[in-house]
N, C-alpha and C positions, 0 to 999 in steps of 0.2 A: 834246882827247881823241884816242887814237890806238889803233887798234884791230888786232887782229892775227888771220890768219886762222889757223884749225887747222894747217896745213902750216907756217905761221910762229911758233910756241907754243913751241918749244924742249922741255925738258924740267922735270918741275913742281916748282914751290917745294916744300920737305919741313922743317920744322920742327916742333921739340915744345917747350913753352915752358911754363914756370905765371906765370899771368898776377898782377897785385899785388893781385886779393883771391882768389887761391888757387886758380882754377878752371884745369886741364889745360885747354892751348891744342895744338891740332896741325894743318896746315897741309901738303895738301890738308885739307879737312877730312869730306870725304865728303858733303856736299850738292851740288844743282844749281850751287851755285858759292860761292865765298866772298872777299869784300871784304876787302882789307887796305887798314888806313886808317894813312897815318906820319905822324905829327903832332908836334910839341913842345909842352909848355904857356908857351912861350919864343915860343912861336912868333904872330905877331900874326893871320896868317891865319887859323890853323889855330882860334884862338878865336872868331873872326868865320863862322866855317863851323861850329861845334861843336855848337850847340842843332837846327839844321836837320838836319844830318850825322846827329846823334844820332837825331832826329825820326825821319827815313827809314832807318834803320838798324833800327829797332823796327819798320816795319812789313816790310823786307826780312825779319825774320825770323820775322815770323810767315804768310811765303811760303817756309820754312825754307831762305833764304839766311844764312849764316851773315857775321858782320863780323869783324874781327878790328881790334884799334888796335897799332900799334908803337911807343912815344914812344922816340926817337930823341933823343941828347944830351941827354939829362934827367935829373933824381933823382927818389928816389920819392917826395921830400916835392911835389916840381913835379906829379907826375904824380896824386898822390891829391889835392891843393888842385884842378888840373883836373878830375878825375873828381868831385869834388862839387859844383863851382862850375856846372857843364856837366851834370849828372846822367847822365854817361856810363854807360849799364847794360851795353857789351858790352864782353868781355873784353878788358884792353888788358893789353902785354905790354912792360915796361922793359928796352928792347931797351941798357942801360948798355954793355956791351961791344963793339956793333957788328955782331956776329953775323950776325944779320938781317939787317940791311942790307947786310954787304956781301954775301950770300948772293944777295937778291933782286939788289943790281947786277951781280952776273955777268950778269944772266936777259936785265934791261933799265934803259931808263938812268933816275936816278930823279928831277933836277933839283931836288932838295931838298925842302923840306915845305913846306905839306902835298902830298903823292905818297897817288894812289889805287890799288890793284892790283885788278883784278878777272879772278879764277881761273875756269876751266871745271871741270866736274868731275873731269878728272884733275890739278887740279890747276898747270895751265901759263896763264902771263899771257895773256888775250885780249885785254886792255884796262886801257889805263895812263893817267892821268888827271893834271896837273901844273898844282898852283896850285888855289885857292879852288873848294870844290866847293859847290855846292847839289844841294838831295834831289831834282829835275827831273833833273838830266844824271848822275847817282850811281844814279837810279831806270831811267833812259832804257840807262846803258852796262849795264847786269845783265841787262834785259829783251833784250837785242842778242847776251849771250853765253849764256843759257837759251833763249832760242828759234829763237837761229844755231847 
C-alpha cells in the first residue's frame, strides 16, 4: 500500500462512464472518497479477493463511500459471468478501450490487476494499493484518507 500525502495527490481522476447494467458512473464522485477497484475476470487474483472485496465494499457504502470496478482487457460476457458468479452489486465499468486506464496511469503507476485507487474528495489518488486486496487493508486505506 502506498500512500500519498495531499501536497503529493496531483490533479483528480475525472471520468464519466455507464457502467454494464446501466447505471451513470462519474469519478470524483463527490463523497468522502471513492474506491476504484481494476480487476479482470481473467484475472486469478482479482477472483480470489472478489467475494470479500465485494463484502467490504457494501459496507464502505453504506458509510457513503462510494466503489467503483474497472474490468480492464475484458468483454462483457467476461465481465457479467464475474458480476454473477461474485455477486458484485457496485457499479463496474468495461473499461474495453483503455481509456481509464490509461488516464488513471498518467496519475500513478498501476502494476497491473488487481490495482486499488483510493480518492479523496476532490477527487486526487491518496492511496494506491497493488496486488490481492482483503476488506481489513481496503477498510484500513479509506479510513486513512477520510480521516487524514
Amino acid at each position: 500500500m502506498t500512500t500519498f500525502e495531499a501536497g503529493e495527490r496531483g490533479s483528480p481522476v475525472e471520468f464519466s462512464a455507464v457502467a454494464v447494467d446501466g447505471r451513470e458512473v462519474t469519478a470524483p464522485s463527490g463523497s468522502v472518497a471513492t474506491v476504484i477497484l481494476l480487476w479482470g475476470s481473467w484475472c486469478a487474483p482479482c477472483r480470489a479477493e472478489a467475494t470479500e472485496v465485494g463484502d467490504a465494499a457494501r459496507r464502505l457504502a453504506d458509510e457513503g463511500i462510494d466503489v467503483i470496478g474497472v474490468a480492464v482487457r475484458d468483454t462483457a460476457a467476461g465481465v457479467d459471468g464475474f458480476v454473477e458468479r461474485f455477486g458484485v452489486d457496485y457499479p463496474v465499468v468495461l473499461d474495453d478501450d483503455g481509456r481509464i486506464q490509461v488516464d488513471l496511469a498518467e496519475r500513478t503507476v498501476l502494476g497491473g490487476v488487481p490495482t486499488t485507487l483510493v480518492l479523496d474528495r476532490e477527487g486526487r489518488i491518496a492511496c494506491r494499493i497493488v496486488g490481492r486486496l482483503d476488506a481489513q487493508t481496503l477498510e484500513t486505506a479509506v479510513a486513512g484518507v477520510v480521516d487524514g
